[in-house]
KOLPAKOL-226037 format. One record per atom (N, C-alpha, C): residue number from 1; x, y, z. Coordinates in nm, 2 decimals, m for minus. Each point is the difference from the previous one (the first is absolute). Layout:
BEGIN
   num       xx       yy       zz
   NUM        X        Y        Z
...
//
This chain:
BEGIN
   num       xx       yy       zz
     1     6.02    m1.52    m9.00
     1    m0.07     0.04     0.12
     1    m0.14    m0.07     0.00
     2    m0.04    m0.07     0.11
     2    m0.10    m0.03     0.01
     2    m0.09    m0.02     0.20
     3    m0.09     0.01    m0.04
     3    m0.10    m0.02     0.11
     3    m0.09    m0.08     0.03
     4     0.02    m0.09     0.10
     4    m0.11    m0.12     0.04
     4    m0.07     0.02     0.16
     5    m0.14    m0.05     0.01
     5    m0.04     0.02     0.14
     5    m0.01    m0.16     0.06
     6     0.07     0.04     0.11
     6    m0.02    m0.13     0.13
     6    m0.11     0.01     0.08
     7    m0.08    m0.10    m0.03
     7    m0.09     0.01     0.08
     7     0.06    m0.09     0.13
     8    m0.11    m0.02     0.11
     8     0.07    m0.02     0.12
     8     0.01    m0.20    m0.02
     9     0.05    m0.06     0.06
     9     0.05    m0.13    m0.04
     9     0.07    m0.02    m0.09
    10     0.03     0.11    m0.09
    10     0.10     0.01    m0.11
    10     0.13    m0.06     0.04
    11     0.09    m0.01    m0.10
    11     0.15    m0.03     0.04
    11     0.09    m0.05    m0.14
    12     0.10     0.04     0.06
    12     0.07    m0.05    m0.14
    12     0.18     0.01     0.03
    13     0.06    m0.11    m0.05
    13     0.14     0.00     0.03
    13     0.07    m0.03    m0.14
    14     0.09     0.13    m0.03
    14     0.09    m0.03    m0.14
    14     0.13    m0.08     0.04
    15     0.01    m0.05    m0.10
    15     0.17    m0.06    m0.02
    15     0.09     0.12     0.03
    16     0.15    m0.10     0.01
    16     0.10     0.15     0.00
    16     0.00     0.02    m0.14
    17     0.01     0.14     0.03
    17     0.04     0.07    m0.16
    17     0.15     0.11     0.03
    18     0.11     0.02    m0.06
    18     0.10     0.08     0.00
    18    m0.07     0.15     0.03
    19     0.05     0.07     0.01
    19    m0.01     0.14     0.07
    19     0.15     0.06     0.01
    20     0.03     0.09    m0.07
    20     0.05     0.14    m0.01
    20     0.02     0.07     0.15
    21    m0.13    m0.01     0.08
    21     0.01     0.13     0.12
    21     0.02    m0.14     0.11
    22    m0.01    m0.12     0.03
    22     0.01    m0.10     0.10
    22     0.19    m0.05    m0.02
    23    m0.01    m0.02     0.12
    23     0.17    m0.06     0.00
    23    m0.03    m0.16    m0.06
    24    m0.11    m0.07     0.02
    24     0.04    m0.16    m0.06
    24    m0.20    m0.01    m0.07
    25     0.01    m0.08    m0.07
    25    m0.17    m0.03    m0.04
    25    m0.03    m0.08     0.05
    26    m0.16     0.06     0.06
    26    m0.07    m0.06     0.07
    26    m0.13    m0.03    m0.02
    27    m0.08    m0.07     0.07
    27    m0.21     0.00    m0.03
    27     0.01     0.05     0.06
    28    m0.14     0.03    m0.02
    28    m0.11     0.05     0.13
    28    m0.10    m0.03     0.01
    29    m0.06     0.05     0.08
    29    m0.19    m0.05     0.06
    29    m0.05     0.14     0.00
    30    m0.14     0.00    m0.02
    30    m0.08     0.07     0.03
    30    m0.12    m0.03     0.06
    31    m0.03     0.03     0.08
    31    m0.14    m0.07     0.07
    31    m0.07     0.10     0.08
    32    m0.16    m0.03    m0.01
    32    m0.06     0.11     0.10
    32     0.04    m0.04     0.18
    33     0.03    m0.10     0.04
    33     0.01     0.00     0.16
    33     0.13    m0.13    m0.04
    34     0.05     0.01     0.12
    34     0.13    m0.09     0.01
    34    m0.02    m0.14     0.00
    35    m0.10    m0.03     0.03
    35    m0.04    m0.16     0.01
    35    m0.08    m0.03    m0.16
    36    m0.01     0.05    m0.08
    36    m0.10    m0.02    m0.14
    36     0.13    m0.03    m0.08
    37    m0.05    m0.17     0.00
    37     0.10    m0.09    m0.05
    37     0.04     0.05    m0.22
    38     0.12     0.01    m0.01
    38     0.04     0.08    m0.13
    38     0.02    m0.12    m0.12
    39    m0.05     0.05    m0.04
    39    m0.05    m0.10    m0.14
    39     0.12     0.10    m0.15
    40     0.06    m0.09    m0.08
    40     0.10     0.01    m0.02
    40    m0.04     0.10    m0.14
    41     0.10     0.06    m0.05
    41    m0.07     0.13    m0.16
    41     0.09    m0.09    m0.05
    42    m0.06    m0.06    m0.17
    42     0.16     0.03    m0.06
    42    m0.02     0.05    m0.12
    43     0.07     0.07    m0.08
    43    m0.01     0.12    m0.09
    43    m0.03    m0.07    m0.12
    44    m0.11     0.07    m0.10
    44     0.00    m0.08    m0.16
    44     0.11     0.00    m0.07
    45     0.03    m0.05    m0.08
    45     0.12    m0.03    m0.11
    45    m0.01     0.15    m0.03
    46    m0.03     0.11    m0.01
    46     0.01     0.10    m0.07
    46     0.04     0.11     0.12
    47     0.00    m0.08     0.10
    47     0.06     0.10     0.12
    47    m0.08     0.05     0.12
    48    m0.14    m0.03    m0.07
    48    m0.10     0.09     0.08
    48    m0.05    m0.05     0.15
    49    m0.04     0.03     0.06
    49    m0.11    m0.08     0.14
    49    m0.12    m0.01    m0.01
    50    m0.02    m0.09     0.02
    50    m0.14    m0.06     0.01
    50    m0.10     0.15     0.05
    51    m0.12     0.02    m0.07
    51    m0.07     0.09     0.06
    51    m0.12    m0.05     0.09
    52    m0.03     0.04     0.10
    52    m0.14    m0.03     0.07
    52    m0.11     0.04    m0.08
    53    m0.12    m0.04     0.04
    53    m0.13    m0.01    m0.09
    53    m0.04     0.17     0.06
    54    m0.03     0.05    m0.07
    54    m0.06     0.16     0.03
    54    m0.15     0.03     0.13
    55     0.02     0.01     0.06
    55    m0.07     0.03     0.13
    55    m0.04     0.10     0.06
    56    m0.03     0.10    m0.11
    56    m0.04     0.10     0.01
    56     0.03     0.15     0.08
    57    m0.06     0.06     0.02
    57     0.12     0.17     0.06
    57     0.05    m0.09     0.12
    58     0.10     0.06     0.05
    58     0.11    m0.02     0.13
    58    m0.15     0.02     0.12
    59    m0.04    m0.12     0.08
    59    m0.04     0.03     0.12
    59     0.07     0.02     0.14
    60    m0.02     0.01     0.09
    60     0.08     0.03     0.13
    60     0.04    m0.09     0.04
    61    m0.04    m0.13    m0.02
    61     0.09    m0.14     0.01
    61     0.07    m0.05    m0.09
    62     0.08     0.08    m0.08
    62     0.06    m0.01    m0.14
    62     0.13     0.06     0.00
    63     0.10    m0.01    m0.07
    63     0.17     0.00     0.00
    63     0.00     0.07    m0.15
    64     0.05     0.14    m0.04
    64     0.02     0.01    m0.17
    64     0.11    m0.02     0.03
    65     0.08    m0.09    m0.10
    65     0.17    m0.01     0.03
    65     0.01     0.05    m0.16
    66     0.15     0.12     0.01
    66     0.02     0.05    m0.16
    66     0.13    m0.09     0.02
    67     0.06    m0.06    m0.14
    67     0.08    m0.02    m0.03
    67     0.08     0.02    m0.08
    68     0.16     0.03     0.05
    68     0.05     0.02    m0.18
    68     0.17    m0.04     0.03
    69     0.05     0.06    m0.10
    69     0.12    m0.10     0.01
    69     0.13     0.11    m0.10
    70     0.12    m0.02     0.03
    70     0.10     0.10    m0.09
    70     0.10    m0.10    m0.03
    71     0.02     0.02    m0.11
    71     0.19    m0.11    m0.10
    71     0.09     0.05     0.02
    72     0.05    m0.06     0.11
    72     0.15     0.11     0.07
    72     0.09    m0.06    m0.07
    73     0.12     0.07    m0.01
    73     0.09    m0.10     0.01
    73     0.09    m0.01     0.04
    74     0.02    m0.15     0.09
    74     0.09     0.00     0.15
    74     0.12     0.05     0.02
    75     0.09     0.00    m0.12
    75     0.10     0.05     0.01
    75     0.06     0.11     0.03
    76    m0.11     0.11    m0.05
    76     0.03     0.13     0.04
    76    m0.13     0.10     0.01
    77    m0.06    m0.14     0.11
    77    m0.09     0.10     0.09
    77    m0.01     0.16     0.04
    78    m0.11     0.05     0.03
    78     0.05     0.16     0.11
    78     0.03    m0.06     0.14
    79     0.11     0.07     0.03
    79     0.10    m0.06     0.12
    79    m0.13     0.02     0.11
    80    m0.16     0.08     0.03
    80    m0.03    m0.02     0.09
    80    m0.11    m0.13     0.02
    81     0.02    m0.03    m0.14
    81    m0.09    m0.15    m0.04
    81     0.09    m0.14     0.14
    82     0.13     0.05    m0.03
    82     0.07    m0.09     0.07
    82    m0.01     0.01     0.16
    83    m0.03     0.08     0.04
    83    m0.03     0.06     0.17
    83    m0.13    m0.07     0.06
    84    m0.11    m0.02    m0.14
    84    m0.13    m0.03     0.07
    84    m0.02    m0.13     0.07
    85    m0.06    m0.02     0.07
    85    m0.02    m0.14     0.05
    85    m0.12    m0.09    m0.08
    86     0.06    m0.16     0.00
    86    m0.08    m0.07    m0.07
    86    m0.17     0.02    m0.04
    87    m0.08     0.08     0.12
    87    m0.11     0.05    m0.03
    87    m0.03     0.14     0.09
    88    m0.02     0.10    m0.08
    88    m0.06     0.11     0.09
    88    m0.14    m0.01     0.00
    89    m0.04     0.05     0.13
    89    m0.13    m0.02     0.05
    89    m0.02     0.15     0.07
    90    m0.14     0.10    m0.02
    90    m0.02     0.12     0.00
    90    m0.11    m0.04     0.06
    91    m0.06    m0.02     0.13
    91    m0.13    m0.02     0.05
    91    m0.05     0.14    m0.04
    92    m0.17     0.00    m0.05
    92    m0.07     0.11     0.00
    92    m0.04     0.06     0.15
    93     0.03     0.06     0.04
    93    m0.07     0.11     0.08
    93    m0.06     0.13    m0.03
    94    m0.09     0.00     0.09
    94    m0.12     0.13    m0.06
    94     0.09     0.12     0.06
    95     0.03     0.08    m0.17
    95     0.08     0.11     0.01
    95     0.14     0.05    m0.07
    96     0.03    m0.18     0.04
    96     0.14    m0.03    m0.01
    96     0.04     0.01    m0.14
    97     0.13     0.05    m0.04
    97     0.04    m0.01    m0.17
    97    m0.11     0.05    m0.11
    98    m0.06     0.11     0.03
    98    m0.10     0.04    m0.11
    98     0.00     0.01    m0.11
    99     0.14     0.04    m0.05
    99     0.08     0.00    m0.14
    99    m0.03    m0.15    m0.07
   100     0.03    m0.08     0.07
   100     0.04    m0.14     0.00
   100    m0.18    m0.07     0.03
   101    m0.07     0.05    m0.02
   101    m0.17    m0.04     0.03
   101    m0.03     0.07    m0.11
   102     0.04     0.13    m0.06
   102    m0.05     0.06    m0.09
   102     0.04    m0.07    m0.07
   103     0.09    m0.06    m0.08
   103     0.06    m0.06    m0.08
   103    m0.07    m0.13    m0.08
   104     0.02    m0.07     0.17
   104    m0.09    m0.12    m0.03
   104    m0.16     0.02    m0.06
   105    m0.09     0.07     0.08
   105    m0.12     0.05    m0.04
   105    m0.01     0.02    m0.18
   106     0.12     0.10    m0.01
   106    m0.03     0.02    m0.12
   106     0.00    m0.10    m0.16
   107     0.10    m0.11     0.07
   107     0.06    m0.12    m0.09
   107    m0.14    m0.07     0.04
   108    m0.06    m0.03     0.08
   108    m0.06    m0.10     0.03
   108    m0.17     0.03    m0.06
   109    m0.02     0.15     0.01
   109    m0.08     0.09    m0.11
   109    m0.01    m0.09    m0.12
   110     0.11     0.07    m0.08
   110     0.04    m0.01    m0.13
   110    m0.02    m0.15    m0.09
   111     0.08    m0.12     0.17
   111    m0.08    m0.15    m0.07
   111    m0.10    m0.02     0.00
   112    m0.09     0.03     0.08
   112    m0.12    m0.03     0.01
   112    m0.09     0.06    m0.11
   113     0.01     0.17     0.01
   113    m0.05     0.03    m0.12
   113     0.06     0.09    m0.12
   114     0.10    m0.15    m0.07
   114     0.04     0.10    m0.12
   114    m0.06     0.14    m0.05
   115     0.06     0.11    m0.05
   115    m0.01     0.08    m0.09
   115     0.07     0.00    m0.08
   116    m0.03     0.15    m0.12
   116     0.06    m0.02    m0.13
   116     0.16     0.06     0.02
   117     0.15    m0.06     0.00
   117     0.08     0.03     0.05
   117     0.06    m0.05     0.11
   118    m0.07    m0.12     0.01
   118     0.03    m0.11     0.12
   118     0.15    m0.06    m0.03
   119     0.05    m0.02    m0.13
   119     0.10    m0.07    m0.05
   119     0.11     0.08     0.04
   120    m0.01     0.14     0.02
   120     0.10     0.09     0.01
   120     0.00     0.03     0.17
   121    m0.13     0.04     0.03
   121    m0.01     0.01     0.16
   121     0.08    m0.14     0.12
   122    m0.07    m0.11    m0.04
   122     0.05    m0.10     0.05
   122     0.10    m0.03     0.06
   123     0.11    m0.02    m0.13
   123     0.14     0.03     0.04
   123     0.09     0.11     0.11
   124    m0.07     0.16    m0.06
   124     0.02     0.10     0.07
   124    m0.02    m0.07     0.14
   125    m0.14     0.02     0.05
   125    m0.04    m0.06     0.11
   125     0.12    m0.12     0.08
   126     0.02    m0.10    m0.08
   126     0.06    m0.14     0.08
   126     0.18     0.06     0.03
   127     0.03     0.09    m0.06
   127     0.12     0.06     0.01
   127    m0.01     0.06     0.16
   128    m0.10     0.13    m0.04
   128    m0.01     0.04     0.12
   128    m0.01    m0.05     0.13
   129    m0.10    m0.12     0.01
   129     0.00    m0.09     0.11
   129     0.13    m0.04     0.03
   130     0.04    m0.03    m0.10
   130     0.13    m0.07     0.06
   130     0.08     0.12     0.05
   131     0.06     0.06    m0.04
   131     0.04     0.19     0.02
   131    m0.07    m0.01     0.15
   132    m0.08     0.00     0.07
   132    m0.09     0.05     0.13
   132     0.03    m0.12     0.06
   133     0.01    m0.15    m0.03
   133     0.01    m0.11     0.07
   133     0.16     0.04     0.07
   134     0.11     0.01    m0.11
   134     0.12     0.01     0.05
   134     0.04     0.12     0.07
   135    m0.08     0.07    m0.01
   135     0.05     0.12     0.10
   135    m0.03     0.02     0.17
   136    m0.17    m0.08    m0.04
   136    m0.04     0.00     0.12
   136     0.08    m0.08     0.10
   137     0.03    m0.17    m0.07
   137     0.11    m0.06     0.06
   137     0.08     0.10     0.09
   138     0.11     0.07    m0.11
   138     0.11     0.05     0.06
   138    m0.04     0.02     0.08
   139    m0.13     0.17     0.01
   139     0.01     0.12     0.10
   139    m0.02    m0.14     0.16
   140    m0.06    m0.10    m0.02
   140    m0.05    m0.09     0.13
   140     0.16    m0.04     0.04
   141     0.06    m0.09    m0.08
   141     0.07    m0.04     0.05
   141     0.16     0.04     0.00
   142     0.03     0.14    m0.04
   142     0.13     0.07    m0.03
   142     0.09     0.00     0.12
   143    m0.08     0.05     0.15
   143     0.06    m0.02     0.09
   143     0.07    m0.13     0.05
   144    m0.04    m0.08     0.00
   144     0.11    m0.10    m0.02
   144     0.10    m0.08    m0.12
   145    m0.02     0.07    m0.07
   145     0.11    m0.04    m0.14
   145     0.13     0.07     0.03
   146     0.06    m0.07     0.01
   146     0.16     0.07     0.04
   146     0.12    m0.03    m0.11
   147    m0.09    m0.06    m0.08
   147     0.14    m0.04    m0.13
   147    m0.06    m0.03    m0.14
   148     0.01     0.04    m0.10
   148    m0.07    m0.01    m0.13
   148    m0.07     0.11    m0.05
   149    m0.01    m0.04    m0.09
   149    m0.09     0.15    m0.10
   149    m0.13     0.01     0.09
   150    m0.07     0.00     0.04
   150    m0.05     0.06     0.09
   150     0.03     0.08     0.10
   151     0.08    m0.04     0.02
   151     0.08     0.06     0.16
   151     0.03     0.14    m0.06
   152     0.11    m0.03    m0.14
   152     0.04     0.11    m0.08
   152    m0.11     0.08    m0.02
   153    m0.10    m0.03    m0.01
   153    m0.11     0.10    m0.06
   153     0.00     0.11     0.13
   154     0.02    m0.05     0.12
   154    m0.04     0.06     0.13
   154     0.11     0.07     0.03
   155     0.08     0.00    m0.05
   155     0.15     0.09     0.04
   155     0.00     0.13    m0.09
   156     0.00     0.10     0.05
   156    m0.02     0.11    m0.06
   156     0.14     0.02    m0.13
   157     0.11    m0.01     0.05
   157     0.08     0.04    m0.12
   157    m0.01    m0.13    m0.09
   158     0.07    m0.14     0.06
   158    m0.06    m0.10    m0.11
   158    m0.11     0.04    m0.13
   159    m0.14     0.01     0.08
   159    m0.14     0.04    m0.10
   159     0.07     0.09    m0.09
   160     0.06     0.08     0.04
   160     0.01     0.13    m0.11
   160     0.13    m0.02    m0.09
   161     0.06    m0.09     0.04
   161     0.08    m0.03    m0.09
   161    m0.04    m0.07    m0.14
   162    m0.11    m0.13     0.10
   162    m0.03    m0.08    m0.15
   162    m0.08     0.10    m0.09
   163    m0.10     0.08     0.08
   163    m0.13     0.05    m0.12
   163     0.17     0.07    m0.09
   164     0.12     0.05     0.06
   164     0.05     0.07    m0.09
   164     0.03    m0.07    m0.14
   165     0.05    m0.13     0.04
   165     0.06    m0.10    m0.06
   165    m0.12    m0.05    m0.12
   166    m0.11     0.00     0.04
   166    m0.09    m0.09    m0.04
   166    m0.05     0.12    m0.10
   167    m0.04     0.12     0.03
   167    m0.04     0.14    m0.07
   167     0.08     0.00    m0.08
   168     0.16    m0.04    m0.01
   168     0.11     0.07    m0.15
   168     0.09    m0.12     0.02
   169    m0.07    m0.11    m0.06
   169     0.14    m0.14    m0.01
   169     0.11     0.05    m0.12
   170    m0.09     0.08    m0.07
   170     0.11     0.09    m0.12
   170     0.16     0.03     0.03
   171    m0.03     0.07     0.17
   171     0.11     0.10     0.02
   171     0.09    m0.10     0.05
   172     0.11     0.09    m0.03
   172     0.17    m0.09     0.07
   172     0.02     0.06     0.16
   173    m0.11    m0.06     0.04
   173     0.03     0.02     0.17
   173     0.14    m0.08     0.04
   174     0.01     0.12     0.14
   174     0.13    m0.09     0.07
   174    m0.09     0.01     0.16
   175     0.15    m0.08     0.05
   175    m0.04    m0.03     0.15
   175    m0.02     0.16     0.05
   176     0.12     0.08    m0.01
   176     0.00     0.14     0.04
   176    m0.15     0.06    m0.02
   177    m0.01     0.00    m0.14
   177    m0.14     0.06    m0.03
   177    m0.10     0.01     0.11
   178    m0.05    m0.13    m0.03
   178    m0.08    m0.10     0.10
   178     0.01     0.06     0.14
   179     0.09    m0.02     0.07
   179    m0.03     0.06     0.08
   179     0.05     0.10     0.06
   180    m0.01     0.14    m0.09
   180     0.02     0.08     0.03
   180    m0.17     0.04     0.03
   181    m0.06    m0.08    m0.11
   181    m0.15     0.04     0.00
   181    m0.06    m0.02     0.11
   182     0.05    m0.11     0.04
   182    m0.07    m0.06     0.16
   182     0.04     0.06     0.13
   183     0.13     0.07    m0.06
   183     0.06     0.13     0.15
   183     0.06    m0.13     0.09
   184     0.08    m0.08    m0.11
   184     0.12    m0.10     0.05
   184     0.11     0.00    m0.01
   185     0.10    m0.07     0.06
   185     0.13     0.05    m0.11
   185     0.00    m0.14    m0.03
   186     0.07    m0.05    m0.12
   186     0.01    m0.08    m0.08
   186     0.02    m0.14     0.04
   187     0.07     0.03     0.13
   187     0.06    m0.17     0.05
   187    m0.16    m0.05     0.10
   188    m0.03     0.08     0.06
   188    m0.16    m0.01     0.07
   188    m0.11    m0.04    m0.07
   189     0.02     0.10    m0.12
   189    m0.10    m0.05    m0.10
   189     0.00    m0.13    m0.06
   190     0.06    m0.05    m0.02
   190     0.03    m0.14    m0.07
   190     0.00    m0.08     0.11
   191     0.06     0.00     0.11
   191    m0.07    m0.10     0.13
   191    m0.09    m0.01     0.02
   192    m0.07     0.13     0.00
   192    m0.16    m0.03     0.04
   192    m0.10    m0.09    m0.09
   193     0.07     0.08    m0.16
   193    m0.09    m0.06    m0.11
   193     0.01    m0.15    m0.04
   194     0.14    m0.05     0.04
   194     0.06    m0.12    m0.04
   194    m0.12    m0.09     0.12
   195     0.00     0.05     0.13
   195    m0.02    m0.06     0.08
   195    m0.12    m0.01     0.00
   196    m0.10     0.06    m0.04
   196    m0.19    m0.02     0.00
   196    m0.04    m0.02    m0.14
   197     0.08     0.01    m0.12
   197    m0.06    m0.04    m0.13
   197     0.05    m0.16    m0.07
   198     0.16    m0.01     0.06
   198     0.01    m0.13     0.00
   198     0.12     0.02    m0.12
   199     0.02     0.12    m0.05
   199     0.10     0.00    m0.14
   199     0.05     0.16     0.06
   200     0.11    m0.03    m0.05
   200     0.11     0.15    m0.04
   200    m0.08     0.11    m0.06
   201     0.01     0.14     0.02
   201    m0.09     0.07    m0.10
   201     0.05    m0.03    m0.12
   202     0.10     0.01    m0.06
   202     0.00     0.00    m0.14
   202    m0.02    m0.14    m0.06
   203     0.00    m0.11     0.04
   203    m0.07    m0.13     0.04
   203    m0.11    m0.05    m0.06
   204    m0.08     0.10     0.12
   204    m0.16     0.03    m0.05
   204    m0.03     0.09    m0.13
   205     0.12     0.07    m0.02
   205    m0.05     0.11    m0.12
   205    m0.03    m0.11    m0.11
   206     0.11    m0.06    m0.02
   206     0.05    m0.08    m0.14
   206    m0.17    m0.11     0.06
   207    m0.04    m0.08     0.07
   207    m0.12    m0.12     0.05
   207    m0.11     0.11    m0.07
   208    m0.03     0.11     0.03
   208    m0.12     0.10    m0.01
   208     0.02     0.01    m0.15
   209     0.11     0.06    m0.04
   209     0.02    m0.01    m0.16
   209    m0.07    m0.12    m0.13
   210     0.10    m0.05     0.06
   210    m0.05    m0.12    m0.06
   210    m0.13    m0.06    m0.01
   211    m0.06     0.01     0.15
   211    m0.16    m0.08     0.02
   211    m0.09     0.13    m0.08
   212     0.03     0.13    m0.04
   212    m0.08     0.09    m0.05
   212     0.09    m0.01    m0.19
   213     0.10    m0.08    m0.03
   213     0.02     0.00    m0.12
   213    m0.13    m0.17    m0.05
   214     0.01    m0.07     0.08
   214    m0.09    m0.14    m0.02
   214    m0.11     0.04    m0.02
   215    m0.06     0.11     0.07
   215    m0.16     0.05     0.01
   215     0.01     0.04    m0.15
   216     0.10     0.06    m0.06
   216    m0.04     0.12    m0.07
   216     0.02    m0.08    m0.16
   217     0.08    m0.12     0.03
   217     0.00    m0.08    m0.13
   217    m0.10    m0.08    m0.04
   218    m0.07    m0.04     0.16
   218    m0.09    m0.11     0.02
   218    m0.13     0.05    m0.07
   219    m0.04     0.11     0.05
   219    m0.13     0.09    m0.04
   219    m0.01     0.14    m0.09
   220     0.12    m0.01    m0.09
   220     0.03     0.12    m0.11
   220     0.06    m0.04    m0.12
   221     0.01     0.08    m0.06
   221     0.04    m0.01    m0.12
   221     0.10     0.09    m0.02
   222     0.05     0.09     0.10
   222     0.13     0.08     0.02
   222     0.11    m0.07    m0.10
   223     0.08     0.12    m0.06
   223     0.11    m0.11    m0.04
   223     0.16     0.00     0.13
   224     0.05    m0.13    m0.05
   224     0.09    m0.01     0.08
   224     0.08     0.13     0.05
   225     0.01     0.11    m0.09
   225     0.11     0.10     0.03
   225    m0.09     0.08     0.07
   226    m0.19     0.04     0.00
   226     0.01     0.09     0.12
   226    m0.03    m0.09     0.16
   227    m0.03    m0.16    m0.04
   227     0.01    m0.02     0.15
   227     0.13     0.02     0.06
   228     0.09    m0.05    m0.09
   228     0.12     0.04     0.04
   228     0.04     0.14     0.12
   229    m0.06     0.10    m0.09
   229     0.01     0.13     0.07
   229    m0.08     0.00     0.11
   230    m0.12    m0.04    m0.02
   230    m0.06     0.02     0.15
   230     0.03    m0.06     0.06
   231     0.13    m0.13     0.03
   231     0.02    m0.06     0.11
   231     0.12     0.05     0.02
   232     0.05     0.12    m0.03
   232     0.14     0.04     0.01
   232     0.14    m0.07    m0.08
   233    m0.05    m0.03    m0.11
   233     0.07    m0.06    m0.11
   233     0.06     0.06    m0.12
   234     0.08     0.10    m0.03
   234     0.05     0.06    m0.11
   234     0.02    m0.06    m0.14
   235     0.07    m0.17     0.03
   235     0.00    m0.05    m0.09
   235    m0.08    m0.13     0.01
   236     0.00    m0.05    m0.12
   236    m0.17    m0.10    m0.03
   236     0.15    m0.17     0.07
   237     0.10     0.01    m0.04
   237     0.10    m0.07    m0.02
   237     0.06    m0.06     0.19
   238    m0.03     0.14     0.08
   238     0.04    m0.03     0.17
   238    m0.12    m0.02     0.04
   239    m0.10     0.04    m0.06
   239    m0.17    m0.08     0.03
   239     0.00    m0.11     0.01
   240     0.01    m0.05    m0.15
   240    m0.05    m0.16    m0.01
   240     0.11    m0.08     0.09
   241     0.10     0.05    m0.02
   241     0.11    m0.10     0.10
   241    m0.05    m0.02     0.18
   242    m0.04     0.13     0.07
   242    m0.01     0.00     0.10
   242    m0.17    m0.06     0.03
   243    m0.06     0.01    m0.09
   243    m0.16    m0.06     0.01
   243     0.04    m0.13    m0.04
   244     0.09    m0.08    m0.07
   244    m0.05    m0.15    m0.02
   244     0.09    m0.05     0.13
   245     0.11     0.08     0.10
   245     0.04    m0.08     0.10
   245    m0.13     0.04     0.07
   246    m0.05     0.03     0.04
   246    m0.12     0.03     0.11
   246    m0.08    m0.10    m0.05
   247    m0.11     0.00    m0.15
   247    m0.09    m0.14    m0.01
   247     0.11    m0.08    m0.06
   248     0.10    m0.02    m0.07
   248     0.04    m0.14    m0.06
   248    m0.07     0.04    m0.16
   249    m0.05     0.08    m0.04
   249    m0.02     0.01    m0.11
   249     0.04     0.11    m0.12
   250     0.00     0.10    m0.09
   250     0.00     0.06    m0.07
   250    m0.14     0.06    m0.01
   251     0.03     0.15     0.00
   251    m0.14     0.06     0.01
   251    m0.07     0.01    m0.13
   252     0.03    m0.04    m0.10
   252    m0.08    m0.07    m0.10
   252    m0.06    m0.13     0.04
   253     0.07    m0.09     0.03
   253    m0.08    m0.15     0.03
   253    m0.07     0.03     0.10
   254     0.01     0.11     0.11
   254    m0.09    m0.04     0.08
   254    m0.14     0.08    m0.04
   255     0.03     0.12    m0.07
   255    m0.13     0.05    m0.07
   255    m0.09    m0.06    m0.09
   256     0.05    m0.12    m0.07
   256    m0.03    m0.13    m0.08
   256    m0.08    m0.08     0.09
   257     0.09    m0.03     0.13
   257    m0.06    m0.12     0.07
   257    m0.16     0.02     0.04
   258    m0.09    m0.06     0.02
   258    m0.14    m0.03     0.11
   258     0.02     0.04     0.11
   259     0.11     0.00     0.11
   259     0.02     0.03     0.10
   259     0.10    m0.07     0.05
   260     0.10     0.09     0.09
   260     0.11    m0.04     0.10
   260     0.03    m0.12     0.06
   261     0.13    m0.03    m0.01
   261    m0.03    m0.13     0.05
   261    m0.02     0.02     0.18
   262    m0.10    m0.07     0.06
   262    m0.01    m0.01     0.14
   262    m0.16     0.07     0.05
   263    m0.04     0.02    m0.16
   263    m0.17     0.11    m0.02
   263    m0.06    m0.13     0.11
   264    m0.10     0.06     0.07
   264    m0.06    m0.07     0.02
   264    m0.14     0.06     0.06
   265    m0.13    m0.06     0.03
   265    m0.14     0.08     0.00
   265    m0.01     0.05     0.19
   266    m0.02     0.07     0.06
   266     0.04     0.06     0.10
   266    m0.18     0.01     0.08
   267    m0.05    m0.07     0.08
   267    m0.13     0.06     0.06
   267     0.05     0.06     0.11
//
């Protein structure tokens, strides 16, 4: 995470870089007015960007832009990563998205003036923004989403299916279950769900499974037999079989590996 100020004549255009949440990689520009010709960034060998010369507190003719960036990886993105459009854009208006102002305020606080506990807050913080960035999206633009995890978010029995699904990947759901919960009967339920999430419910169980067995190998020390269990796995043996068709690997090698193949840095 980082923060730089634009002053006005500023400008700056990156290379494409891959992206996780964009359908193809792209540059961009940044500039204070549309005509302020963009002079090119290109990153140090170590990854970083060039920093501007320090210009003291933010004046009213001045830009604080926060930066930051997440290591998705493409392959099994969150399905509402795949809904967003190549760039969302949340114009400020006085009033508008307070949650989403408080957020920023608070991150934008914290770089300016570290405290003791910044290393831990930070993070917290850049989560949350993102948390408030993608929501706000939705609540703006839900009404016209008519197909995708989004859309699903907006459909009352769909939503309440996944948090079910998502809350206990443990359990041996069925379709009946499912949507009994939703106050469906079974053949309705699975058209609706088939039709706005993009997968079969039981489909999705085993994609959610799995993308929460990768988290949990990726960032633990769990041993194989209780991820096993928490992804609805009895045996360690119908695990590893059904996790290396999903990555191509064995959930030992991939607990071994650096990262998945298809990892890639996501802004």
């Amino acid at each position: 995470m980082s923060s730089s100020r634009a002053p006005p004549g500023c400008s700056r255009r990156t290379a494409p870089r891959p992206s996780g949440s964009a359908p193809a990689s792209t540059g961009h520009g940044l500039a204070d007015r549309p005509d302020t010709p963009l002079v090119d960034a290109v990153p140090a060998p170590d990854g970083s960007w060039p920093t501007p010369p320090d210009r003291g507190p933010v004046g009213s003719e001045e830009t604080l832009l926060l930066c930051g960036a997440y290591q998705l990886d493409r392959d099994r993105a969150h399905p509402l990563l795949t809904d967003l459009p190549a760039f969302v854009h949340l114009p400020a208006r006085v009033g508008a998205h307070p949650r989403l102002r408080a957020a920023v305020d608070l991150l934008g606080a914290e770089l300016a003036e570290p405290q003791p506990g910044a290393d831990a807050v930070v993070p917290a913080l850049l989560d949350t923004l993102l948390l408030h960035l993608l929501r706000t999206w939705w609540l703006t633009e839900r009404a016209d989403l008519t197909t995708g995890w989004s859309a699903a978010l907006a459909d009352p029995a769909v939503a309440a299916a996944l948090r079910a699904l998502h809350g206990d990947p443990a359990r041996s759901w069925t379709v009946e279950e499912l949507g009994a919960l939703t106050g469906l009967s079974r053949a309705a339920f699975a058209r609706r769900f088939s039709a706005l999430v993009g997968r079969a419910p039981l489909a999705y169980l085993t994609w959610w499974r799995m993308t929460t067995a990768g988290r949990l190998l990726r960032t633990g020390d769990l041993p194989l037999r209780s991820v096993a269990g928490r992804c609805g796995y009895s045996s360690e043996f119908a695990f590893a079989k059904a996790f290396k068709r999903q990555y191509g690997l064995a959930p030992g090698r991939y607990r071994r590996g650096t990262a998945p193949a298809g990892s890639v840095p996501a802004s």
